[in-house]
PAGU-746553 format. One record per residue (C-alpha): residue number from 0; x, y, z. Coordinates in steps of 0.5 Angstrom, whole numbers. Each point is the difference from the previous one (the first is absolute). Example, Ala and Ser with C-alpha at 12.3 -4.5 7.8 and 13.67 -1.06 7.14 Angstrom:
# residues 2
pos: 0; east: 25; north: -9; up: 16
pos: 1; east: 2; north: 7; up: -2
***
This chain:
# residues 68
pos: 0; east: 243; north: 284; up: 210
pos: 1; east: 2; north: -7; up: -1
pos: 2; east: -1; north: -3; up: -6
pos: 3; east: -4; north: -6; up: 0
pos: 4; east: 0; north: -6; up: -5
pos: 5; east: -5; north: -4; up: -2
pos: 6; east: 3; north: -7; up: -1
pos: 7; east: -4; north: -5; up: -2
pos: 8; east: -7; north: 1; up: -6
pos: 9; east: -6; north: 2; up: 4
pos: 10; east: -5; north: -5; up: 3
pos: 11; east: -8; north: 0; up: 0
pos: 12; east: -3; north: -3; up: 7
pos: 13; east: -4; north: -7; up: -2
pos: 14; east: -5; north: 3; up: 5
pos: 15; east: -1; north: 6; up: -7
pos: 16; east: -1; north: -6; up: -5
pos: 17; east: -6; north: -1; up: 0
pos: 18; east: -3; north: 6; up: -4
pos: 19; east: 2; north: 5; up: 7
pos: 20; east: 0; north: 8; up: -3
pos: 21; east: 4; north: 2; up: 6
pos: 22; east: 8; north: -3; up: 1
pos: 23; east: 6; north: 1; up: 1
pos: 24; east: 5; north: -3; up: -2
pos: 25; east: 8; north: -2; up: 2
pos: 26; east: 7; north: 0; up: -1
pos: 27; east: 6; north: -1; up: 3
pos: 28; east: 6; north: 6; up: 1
pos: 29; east: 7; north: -1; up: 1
pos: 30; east: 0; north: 1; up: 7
pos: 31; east: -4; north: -5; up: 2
pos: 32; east: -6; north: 4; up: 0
pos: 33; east: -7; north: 1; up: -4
pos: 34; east: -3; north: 4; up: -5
pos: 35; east: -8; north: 0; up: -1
pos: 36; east: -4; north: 4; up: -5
pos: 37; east: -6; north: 0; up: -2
pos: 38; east: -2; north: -6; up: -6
pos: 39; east: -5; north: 6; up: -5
pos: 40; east: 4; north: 5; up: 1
pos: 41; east: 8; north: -3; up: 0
pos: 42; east: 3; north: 8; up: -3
pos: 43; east: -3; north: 3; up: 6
pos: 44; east: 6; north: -2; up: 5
pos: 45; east: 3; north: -5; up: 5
pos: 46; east: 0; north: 0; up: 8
pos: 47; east: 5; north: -3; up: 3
pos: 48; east: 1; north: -4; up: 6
pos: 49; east: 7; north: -2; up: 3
pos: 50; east: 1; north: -7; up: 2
pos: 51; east: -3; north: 2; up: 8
pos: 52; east: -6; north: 3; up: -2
pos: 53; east: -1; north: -6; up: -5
pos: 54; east: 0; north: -5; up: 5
pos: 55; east: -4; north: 3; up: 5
pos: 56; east: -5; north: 2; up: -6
pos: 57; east: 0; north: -8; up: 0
pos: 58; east: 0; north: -1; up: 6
pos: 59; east: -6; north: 4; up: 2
pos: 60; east: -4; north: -3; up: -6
pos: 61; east: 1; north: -7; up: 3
pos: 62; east: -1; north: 2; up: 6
pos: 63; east: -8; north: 3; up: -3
pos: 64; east: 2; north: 7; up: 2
pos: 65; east: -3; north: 3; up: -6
pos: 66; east: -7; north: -3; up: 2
pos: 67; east: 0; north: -4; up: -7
***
């Protein structure tokens, strides 16, 4: 399995400031991709997206795909 390396410190969304109890929060891996967890529970482990899953993610959230 391909060792993934997180990169930078691990960011709450703004959209989680105001009192929200469920977010997620984000980091930057060595390859250009993401690492996310969950903010209440940050010891139950990461996911991992490449660079290709992360922007199509982005994409689909702007594009309101995700029915937000």
């Amino acid at each position: 399995m391909k060792q993934v390396r997180v990169v930078t410190e691990f960011k709450k969304s703004s959209a989680s400031q105001g009192g929200q109890q469920e977010c997620v929060e984000v980091a930057h891996t060595a390859d250009g991709g993401r690492a996310v967890r969950d903010s209440k529970d940050p010891a139950a482990g990461l996911q991992f997206y490449g660079p290709d899953h992360w922007a199509a993610f982005i994409d689909g959230v702007k594009a309101g795909t995700f029915g937000g």
